[in-house]
C-alpha positions as CSV (number, residue, x, y, z in Angstrom):
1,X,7.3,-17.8,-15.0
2,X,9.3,-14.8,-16.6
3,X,6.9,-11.7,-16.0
4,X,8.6,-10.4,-18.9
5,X,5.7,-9.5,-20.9
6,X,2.3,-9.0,-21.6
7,X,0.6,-9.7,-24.6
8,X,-3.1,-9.5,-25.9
9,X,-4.6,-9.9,-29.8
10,X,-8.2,-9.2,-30.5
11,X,-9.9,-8.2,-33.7
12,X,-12.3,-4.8,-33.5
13,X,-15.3,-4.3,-35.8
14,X,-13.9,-0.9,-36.6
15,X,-11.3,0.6,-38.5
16,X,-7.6,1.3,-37.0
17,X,-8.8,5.1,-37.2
18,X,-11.7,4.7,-34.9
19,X,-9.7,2.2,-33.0
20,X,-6.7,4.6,-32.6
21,X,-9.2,7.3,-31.4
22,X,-10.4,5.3,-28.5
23,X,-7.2,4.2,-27.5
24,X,-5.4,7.3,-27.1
25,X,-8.3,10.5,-27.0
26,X,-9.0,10.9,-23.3
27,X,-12.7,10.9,-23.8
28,X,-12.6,7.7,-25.0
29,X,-10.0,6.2,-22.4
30,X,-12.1,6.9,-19.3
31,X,-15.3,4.4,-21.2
32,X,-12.9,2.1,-21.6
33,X,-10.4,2.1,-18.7
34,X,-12.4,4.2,-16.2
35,X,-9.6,6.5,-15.9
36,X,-9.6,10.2,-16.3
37,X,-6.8,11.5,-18.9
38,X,-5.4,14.7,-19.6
39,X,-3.0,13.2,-21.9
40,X,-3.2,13.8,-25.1
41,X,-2.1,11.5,-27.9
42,X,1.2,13.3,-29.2
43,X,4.9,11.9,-29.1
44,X,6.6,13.4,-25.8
45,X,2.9,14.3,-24.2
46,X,3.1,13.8,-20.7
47,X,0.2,13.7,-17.7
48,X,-1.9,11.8,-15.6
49,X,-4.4,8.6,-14.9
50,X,-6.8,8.7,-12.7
51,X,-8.9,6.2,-10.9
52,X,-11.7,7.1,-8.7
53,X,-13.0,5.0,-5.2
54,X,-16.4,6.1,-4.1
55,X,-16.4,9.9,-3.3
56,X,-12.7,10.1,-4.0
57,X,-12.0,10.7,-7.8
58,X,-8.0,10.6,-7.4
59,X,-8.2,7.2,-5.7
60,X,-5.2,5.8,-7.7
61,X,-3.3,8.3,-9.9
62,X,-0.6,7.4,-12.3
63,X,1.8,9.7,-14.5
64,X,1.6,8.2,-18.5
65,X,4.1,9.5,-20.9
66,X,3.1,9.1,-24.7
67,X,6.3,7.7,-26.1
68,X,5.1,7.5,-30.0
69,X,1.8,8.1,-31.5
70,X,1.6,7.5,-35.2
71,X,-2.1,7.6,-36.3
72,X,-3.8,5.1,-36.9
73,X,-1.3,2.3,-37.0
74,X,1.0,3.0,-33.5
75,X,0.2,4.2,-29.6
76,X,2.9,3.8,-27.5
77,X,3.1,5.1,-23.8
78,X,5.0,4.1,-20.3
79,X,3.5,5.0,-17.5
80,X,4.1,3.8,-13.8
81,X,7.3,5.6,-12.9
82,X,7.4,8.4,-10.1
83,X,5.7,10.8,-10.0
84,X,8.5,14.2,-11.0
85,X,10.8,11.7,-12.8
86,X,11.1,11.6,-16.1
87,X,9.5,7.8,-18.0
88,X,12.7,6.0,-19.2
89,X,13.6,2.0,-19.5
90,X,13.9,0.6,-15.7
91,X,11.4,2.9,-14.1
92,X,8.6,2.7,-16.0
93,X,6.2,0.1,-17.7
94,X,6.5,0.6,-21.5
95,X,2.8,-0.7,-23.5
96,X,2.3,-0.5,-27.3
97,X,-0.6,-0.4,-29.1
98,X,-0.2,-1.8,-33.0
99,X,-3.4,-1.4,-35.1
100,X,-3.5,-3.7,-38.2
101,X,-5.7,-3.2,-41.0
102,X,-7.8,-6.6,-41.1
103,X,-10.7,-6.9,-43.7
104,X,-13.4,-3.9,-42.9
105,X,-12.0,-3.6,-38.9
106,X,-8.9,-3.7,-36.6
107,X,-6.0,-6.5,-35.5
108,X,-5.2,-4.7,-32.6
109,X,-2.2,-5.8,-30.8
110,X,-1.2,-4.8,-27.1
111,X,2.0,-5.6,-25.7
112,X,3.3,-4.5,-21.8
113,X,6.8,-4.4,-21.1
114,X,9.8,-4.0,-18.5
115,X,8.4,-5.6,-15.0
116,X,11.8,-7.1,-14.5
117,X,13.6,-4.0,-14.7
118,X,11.8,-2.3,-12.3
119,X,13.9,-3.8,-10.1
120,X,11.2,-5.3,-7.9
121,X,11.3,-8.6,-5.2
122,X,9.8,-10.8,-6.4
123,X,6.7,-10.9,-4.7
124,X,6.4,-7.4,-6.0
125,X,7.0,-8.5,-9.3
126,X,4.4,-11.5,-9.4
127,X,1.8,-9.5,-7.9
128,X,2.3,-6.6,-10.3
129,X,2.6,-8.4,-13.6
130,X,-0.4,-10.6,-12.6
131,X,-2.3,-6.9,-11.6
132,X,-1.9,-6.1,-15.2
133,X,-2.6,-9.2,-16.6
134,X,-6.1,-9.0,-15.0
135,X,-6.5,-5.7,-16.2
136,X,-5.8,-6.2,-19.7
137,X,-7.8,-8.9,-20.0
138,X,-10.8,-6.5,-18.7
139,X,-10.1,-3.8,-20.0
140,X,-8.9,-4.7,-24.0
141,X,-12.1,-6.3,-24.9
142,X,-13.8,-3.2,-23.6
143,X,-11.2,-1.6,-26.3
144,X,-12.9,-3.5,-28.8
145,X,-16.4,-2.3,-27.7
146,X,-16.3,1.1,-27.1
147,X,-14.6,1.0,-30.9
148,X,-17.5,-0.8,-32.5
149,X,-20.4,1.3,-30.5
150,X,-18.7,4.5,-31.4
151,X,-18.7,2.9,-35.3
152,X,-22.6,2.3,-34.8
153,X,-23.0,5.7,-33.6
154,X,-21.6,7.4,-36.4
């Protein structure tokens, strides 16, 4: 296998506004991905994901970097990389968000890039990649919900 990338397609019942909203407003991200955010969704925006364990509410915390964020068709962000350094190519997981107008609701395409340049063994790299692979295929379909219940709500 390469672990090169990472690649999910769904449709949303909502349109790419709504679904931009939910992919990148930090409100939305914590239904979705259960993380706390204080990142907002502008080019160069830079700040935190946060994962709680029981009583602990910093369980797992990752810096995310918002690399380009053109509403409602483009979210791009790298996150991963140590903590004080600054996200760049070879430190740092790069994933893109592409939102498609398809009849009344949303193509969205994710795609997760650089594991190989990270530079890890390879057990490192097999366990990571397959980490996020598991994830994204929890956590986009939840993507699509949390789009289509805030549609319903509005």
């Amino acid at each position: 296998m390469e672990y090169a990338s990472i690649e999910r397609e769904i449709h949303v019942d909502a349109p790419p506004e709504v679904v931009f909203e939910v992919i990148s407003q930090p409100e939305h991200v914590r239904e979705w991905w259960y993380a706390e955010s204080d990142v907002q969704p502008t080019a160069g925006a830079s700040g935190e994901l946060a994962w709680a364990d029981g009583d602990n509410p910093r369980a797992q915390v990752v810096p995310m970097t918002v690399v380009v964020a053109e509403p409602p068709r483009l979210f791009t962000f790298r996150w991963t990389h140590p903590a004080g350094e600054t996200a760049v190519d070879g430190n740092s997981l790069l994933v893109t968000f592409e939102l498609v107008p398809s009849g009344s609701g949303t193509l969205l395409r994710l795609t997760e890039t650089g594991f190989r340049e990270q530079g890890w063994e390879i057990a490192t790299l097999e366990h990571q990649y397959n980490d996020h692979v598991a994830g994204w295929d929890t956590y986009v379909p939840r993507i699509g919900a949390c789009a289509e219940r805030l549609v319903s709500a509005r």
